[in-house]
N, C-alpha and C positions, 0 to 999 in steps of 0.2 A: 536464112544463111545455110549454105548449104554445110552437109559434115565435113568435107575437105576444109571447109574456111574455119569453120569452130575450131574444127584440130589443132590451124592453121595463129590460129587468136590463142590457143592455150600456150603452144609453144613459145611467139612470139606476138604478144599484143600490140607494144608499139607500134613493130612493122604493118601489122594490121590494120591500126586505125591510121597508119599512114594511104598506105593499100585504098582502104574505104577512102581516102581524104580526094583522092586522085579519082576514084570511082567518080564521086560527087562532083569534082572540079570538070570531069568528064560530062556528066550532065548537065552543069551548067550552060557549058559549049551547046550542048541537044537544045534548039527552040520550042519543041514540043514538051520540057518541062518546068516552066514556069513558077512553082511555085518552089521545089528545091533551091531555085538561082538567087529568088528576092530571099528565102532564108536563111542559105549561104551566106551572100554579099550583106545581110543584115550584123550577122555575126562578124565577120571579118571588118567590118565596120567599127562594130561596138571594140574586139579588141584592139584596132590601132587607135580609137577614141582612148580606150583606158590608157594606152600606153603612151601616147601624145601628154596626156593630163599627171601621168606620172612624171614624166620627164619634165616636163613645165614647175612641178610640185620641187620637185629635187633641185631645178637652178631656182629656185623664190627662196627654198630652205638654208641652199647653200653659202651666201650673203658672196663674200668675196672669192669661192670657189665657181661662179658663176659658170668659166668656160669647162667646168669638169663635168656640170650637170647637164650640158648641152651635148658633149661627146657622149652619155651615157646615152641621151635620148637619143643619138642619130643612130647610135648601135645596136637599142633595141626597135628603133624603126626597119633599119637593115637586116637582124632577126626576123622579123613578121616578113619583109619582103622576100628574103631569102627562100623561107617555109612556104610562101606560096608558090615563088620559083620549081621549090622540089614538088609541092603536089604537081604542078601542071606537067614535072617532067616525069614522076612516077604514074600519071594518068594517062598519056601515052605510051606507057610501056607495058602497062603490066592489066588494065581496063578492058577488057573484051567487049563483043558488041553482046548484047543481050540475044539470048538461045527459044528456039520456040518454045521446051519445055521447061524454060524460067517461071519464074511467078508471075500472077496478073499483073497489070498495070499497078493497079490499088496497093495489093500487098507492096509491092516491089516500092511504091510512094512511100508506105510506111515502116520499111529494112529503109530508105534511104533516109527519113526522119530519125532514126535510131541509132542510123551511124553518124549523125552531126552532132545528136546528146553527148555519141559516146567521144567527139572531136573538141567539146565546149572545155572537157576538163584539162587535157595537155594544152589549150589552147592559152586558157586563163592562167594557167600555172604560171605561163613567166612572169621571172622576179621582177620585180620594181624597183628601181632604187632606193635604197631606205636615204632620208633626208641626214646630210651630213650636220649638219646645227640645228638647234630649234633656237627661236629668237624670242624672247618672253615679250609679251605684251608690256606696252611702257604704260607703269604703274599711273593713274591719277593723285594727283597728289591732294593730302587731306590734312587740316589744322593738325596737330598735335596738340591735343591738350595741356596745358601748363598745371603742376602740381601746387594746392593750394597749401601757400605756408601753414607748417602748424604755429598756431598763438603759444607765445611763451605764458605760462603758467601764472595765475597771479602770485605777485611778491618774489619771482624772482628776477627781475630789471627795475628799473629805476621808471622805465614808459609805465608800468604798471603793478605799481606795489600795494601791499594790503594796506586795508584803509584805515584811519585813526581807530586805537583801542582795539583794533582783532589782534587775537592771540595768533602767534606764529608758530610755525615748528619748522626746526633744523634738523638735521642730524640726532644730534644730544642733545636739544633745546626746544623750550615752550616758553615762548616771552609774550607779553604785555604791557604797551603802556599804559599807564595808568593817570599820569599829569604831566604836563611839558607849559616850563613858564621860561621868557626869554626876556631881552634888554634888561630894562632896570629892576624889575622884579628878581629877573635871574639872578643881577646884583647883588641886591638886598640879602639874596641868602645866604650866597656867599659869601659878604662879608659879615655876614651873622654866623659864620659855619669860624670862623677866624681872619680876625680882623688884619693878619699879615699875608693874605692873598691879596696879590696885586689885581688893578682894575684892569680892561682889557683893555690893548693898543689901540689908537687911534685908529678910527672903521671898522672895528669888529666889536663885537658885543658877547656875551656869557648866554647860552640854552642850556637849562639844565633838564632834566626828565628822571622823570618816577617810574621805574621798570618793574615787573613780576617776572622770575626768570623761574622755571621750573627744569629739574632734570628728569630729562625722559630716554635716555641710553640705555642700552641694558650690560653695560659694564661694570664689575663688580670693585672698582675703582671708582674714587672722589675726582669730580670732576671739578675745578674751578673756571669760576664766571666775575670779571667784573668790567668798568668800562673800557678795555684794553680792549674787550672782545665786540666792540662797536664804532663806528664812525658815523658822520652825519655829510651830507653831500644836498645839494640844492642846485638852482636854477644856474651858476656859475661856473659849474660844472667842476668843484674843488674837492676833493674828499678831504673833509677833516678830523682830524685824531684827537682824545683827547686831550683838558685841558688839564695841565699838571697842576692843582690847587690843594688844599684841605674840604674836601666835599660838605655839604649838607647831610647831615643824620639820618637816615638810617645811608650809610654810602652801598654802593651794590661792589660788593667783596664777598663771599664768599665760595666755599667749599662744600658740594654736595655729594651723597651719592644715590644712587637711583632714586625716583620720586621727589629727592630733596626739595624744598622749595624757598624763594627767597626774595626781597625786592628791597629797592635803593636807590639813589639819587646818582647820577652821573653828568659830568659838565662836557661844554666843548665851545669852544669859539668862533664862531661864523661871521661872516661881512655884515655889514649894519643893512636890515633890510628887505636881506636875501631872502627871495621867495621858493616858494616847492622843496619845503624841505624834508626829508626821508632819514631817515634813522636806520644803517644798513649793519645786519648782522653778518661780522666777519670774525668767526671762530678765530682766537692766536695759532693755535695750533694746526688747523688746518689751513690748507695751500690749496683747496679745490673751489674757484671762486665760483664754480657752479652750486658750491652748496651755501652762499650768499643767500639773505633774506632780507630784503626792503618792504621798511616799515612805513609810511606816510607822516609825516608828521604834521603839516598842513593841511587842510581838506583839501581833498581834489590834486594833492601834488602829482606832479608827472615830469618827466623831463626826456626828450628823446635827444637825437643824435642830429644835430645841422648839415642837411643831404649837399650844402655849399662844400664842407668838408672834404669829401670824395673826389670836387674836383682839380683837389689842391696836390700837388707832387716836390719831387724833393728836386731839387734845384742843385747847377753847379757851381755857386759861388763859397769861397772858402774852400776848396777839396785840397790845394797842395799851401807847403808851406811860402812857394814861390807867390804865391800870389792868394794872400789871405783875407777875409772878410774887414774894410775899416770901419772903425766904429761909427754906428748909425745905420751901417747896412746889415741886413735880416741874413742868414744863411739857414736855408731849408732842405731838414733831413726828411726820411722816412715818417716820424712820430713828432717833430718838433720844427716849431720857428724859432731861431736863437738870436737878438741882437744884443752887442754888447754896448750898453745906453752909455755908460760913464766912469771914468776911473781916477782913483787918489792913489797918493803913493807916500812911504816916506813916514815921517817920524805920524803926521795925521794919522796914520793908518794902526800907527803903535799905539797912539792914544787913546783911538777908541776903542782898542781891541783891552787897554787896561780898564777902561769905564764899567767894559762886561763883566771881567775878570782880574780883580790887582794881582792874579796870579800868572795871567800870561808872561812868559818867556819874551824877553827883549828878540830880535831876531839875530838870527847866526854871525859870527865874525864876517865881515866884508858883505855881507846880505841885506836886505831891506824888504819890508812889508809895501803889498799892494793889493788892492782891494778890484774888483769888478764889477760894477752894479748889472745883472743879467736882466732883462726880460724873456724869459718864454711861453711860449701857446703852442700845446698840444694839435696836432692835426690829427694824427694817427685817428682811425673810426671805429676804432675795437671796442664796447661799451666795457670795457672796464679801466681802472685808473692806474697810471704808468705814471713813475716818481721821475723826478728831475730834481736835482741837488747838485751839492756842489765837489760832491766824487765824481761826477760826470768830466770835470774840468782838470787839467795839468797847466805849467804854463812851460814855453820853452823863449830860444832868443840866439844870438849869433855863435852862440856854444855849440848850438845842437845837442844840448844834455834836453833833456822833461825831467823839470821839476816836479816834483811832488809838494801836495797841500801843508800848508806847516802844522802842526799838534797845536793845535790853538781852541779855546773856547770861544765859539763866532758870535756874534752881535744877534737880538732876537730878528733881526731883519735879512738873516742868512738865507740864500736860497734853499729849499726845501720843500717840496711839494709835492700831492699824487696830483693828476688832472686827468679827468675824462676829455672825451674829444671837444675840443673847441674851450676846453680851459685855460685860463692863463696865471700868468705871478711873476713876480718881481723879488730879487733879493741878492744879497751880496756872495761874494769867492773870492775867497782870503787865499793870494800865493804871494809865495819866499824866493824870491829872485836875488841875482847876485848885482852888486850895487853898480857894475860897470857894466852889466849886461846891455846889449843892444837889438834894436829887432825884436823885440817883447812880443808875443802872440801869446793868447788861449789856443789850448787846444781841448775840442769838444769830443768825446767816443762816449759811447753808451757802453754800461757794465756789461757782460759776459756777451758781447759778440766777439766773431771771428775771422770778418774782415776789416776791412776799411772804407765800407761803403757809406756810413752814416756820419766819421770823421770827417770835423771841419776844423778849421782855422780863421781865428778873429785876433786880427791885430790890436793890438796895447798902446804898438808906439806907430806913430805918422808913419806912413809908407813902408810899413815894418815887411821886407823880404827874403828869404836865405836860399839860397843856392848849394846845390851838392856839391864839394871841392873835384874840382876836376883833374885835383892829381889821384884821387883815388881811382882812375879807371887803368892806369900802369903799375897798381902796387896786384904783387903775386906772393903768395906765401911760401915759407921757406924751408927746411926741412930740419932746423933745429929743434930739440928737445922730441925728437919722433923714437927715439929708444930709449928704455927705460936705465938703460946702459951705460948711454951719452945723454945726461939729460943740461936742459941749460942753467948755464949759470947764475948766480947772482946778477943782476945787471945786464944780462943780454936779453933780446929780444927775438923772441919765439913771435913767428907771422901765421895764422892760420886764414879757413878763406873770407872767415867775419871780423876777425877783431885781430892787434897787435897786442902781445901779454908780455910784461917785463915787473918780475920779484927784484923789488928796491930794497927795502928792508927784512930780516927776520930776527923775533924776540922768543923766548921760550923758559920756559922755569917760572922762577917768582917776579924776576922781570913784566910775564907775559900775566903773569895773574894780579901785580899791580897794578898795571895798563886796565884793565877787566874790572878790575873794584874800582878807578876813581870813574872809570866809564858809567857803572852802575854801581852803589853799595848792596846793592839784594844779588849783585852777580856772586854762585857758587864758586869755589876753589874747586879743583877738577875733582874727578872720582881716586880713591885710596890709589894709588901705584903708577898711577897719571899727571901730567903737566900738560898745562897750553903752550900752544906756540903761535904765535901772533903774526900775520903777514902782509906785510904792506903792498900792495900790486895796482902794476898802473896798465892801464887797457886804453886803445884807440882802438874805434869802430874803422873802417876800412872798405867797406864792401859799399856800390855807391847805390845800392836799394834804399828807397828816399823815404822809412818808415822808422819806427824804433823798435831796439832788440835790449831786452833785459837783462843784466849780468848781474852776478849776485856770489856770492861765497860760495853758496850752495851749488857753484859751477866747477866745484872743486873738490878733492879729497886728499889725505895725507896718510900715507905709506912709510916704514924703513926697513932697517935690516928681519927686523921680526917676519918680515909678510904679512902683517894685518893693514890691512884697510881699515882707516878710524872713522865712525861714527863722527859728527859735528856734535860739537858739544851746546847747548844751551845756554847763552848768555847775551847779555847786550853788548854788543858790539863797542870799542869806542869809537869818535866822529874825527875824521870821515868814515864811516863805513863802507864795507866794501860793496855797495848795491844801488846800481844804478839803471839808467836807461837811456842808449845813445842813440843817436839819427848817426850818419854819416858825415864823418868826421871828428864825432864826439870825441873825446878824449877824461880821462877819471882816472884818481887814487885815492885810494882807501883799505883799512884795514879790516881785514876777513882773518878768525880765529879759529882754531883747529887743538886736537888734542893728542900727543903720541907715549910711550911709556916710556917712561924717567929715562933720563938718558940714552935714550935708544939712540943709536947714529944712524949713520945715511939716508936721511930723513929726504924723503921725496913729496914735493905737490903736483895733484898729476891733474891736467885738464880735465873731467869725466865730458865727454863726448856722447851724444845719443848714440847708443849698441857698443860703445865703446870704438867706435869708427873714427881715426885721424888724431887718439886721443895725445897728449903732450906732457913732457914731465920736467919740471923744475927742482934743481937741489938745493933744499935748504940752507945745508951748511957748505 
């Protein structure tokens, strides 16, 4: 190269290797150089290959941008053609022919060699489109392993409890049994323990068992152990509690504290028969049924869970009052099959109820006793044992009141029962209905839930149905007793948006504390500088939501001239009381007691309202 072109390349290099490019494209043209042209057109080759293969890479990458990856490649094909456009028109212009005193031949092949290295790097330079998406490869798909259950522990289920004679530990406890004798033998001892324990009911029989109980807690407190703190369960899947008798000597009662140690006889009454039976330690005082210990008390017992179970659901028969289960037909909840098999009613019903007890209560003015004979069987599959009794049951009828169970001593055939899944039992539900009642149903809920999913209905009487009144969809509530100012009167009728409230009667002074003592004789006379006042109040439910709402005294408070807001006092109420439970339409009076200071005047009952929202006020005098 000569020094004019070096100069010419420090200045401006691009221009130069463009310069050089045109030189070369120039030679190409010359037939007399042959091998420049094929290394040339090799190159220019190879870059519209890479740029072809780009462009192709870019639409494969770009899934649904397809026609954007094609315009890049025509653009940069039209780039390369352009550039060679400009060398062939810069080689014409600016190329000279070669001068005698140029370089050899040779040399002059290898300045032109030098200038195509120096052409390979602006050449290759152009960008490429970088790929707009990458698309992951579609995964193979591969088992996932299932996690193997972990085994429950021995002794803590009923599938696999410790085996006859091992010592257990609890919590606080180290037991042992040590002898378990059952049927007649059982007997024998017991009425060798005292001869005024009764024999056992027909199909069940007495197991007693000889326990070593040790305390192992480290509480500096006595701990007490005795059969309270055990139940026995078997193949029937029934948890049984103990049996209330005079035990065999040495009984297991006592009072330990750390180390203490102790052993004793303890009874229970099981089905005549019953196989796989377990002896389950359930602390009184604890509630954590994980801290449960089953004992074996047969060889070999076991008892799991019937997988038929699972596939049993709760059913819609019995859900409203319109149309309730009749007797003979099953109603299936969540936990429970229920049929209601048979019922008495009527003076029978009082008779046997005084066979149990010559103390039972005749029943209420205008009211009558009725009995339910229930069957249920547990479905629910949770291995532990869920009680069904007979607080599970109200009864109601064309009043739309729920009755409540009566205070009665029930027959030893009352329903009561724990059952694991797939247990069942039989037993009676003593309700106090009114003797003209019509439309007679049971009504089934399970204690502390909070809706109504598990409520059913079983009819009492033939074809027993009740219907919402359908005047209650035009009653609106009214704006009586809404100031504490104006409040309502004696005998008028305050509308809210659940209930109709109207004060019939009011009593107060020694009046209201005589009412109170023949109601109850252990009822107190009020506090020193204090009088009761007694209020008779009649409520109709109104709102036509097809459930029941509870009203009660305790829906109330009493105010007067002082401004104090009175506490309720403690006492028994007398009958009717004012605490009930209505469906829609229901209707009730009774009296609900309150307490204000001696002669205080303008003596107000005020609705209490949740937040005090819409609350209403009644004057007593």
């Amino acid at each position: 190269m000569s020094e004019e072109q070096e100069k010419k390349v420090e200045e401006n290099p691009v221009d130069e290797e463009i310069e050089q490019g045109s030189k070369i494209t120039e030679e190409i043209k010359d037939p007399e150089k042959p091998k420049k042209s094929r290394k040339l057109l090799m190159i220019i080759g190879i870059i519209l290959v890479i740029c072809c293969l780009g462009g192709a890479m870019a639409t494969y990458f770009s899934g649904s941008d397809e026609g954007d990856g094609t315009a890049q490649t025509s653009e940069v094909s039209e780039a390369v053609a352009n550039k060679s456009v400009d060398l062939n028109v810069e080689s014409e212009d600016q190329v000279e022919e070669p001068k005698g005193d140029e370089l050899p031949a040779a040399q002059d092949e290898q300045a032109a060699e030098t200038v195509v290295e120096e052409e390979q790097e602006p050449a290759t330079s152009t960008p490429v489109p970088e790929p707009t998406e990458t698309i992951p490869p579609t995964p193979v798909p591969t088992d996932t392993p299932q996690p193997t259950p972990t085994p429950m522990p021995v002794g803590y289920s009923r599938a696999l409890p410790f085996a006859p004679g091992e010592t257990v530990s609890s919590e606080s406890w180290e037991v042992q049994v040590l002898e378990t004798v059952r049927g007649e033998e059982a007997w024998n001892k017991i009425i060798a323990a005292n001869q005024f324990n009764d024999p056992p009911p027909e199909g069940m029989e007495y197991i007693s068992i000889l326990a070593h109980a040790k305390n192992i807690s480290t509480s500096d407190d006595a701990l007490q152990i005795s059969a309270s703190d055990f139940n026995v369960t078997g193949e029937d899947n029934v948890l049984y509690g103990r049996a209330y008798i005079s035990e065999p000597e040495p009984e297991l009662d006592a009072e330990l504290f750390s180390d203490g140690e102790t052993e004793g006889w303890m009874s229970f009454l099981v089905r005549e028969s019953e196989g796989n039976l377990i002896l389950v330690l359930d602390e009184m005082w604890s509630f954590d049924e994980d801290e449960n210990r089953y004992l074996a008390l047969d060889e070999g017992a076991s008892v799991t869970v019937d997988p038929a179970l699972f596939d049993i659901g709760a059913t819609s028969v019995g859900l409203s009052r319109q149309d309730p289960a009749p007797i003979g037909e099953t109603v299936t909840t969540d936990e429970f099959e229920i049929t209601l098999t048979d019922v008495m009613r009527g003076d029978e019903v009082y008779n046997m109820l005084l066979e149990v007890n010559q103390f039972n209560d005749p029943p209420g003015e205008g009211m009558t006793y009725l009995s339910a004979l229930i069957h249920a069987r547990r479905i629910g599959t949770a291995d532990r044992a869920v009680e069904i009794y007979d607080f599970n049951f109200d009864s109601t009828g064309n009043s739309n009141i729920l009755y409540e169970l009566p205070s009665v001593v029930e027959p030893d055939d009352g329903l009561d029962a724990y059952l694991f899944p797939g247990g069942e039992t039989e037993g009676l539900v003593i309700v106090e209905v009114p003797e003209d009642e019509t439309d007679l149903m049971l009504v089934f809920e399970p204690l502390f839930e909070f809706d109504d999913e598990n409520l059913r209905f079983l009819a009492i009487d033939d074809g027993a149905s009740v219907e919402v009144p359908e005047e209650l969809q035009s009653i609106t509530s009214n704006d009586i007793g809404e100031e504490k100012s104006n409040p309502a009167v004696i005998g008028e009728t305050v509308v809210t948006e659940n209930f109709e409230f109207t004060v019939t009667e009011v009593i107060r002074g020694n009046e209201a504390l005589s009412l109170a003592q023949e109601a109850n004789q252990f009822n107190d006379p009020p506090d020193e500088g204090m009088e009761y006042v007694g209020v008779k109040i009649k409520v109709r439910r109104i709102d036509p939501n097809d459930d029941w709402i509870s009203i009660d005294g305790g829906s109330f408070e009493v105010t007067g001239d002082n401004g104090v807001v009175y506490d309720l006092p403690f006492v028994v109420e007398p009958d009717p009381r004012f605490d009930i439970r209505l469906f829609p339409g229901g209707e009730y009076e009774g009296w609900a007691f309150y307490q204000a200071a001696e002669g205080e005047s303008g003596l107000i009952l005020v609705y209490d309202t949740l937040f005090g929202i819409g609350e209403r006020y009644f004057a007593l005098e």
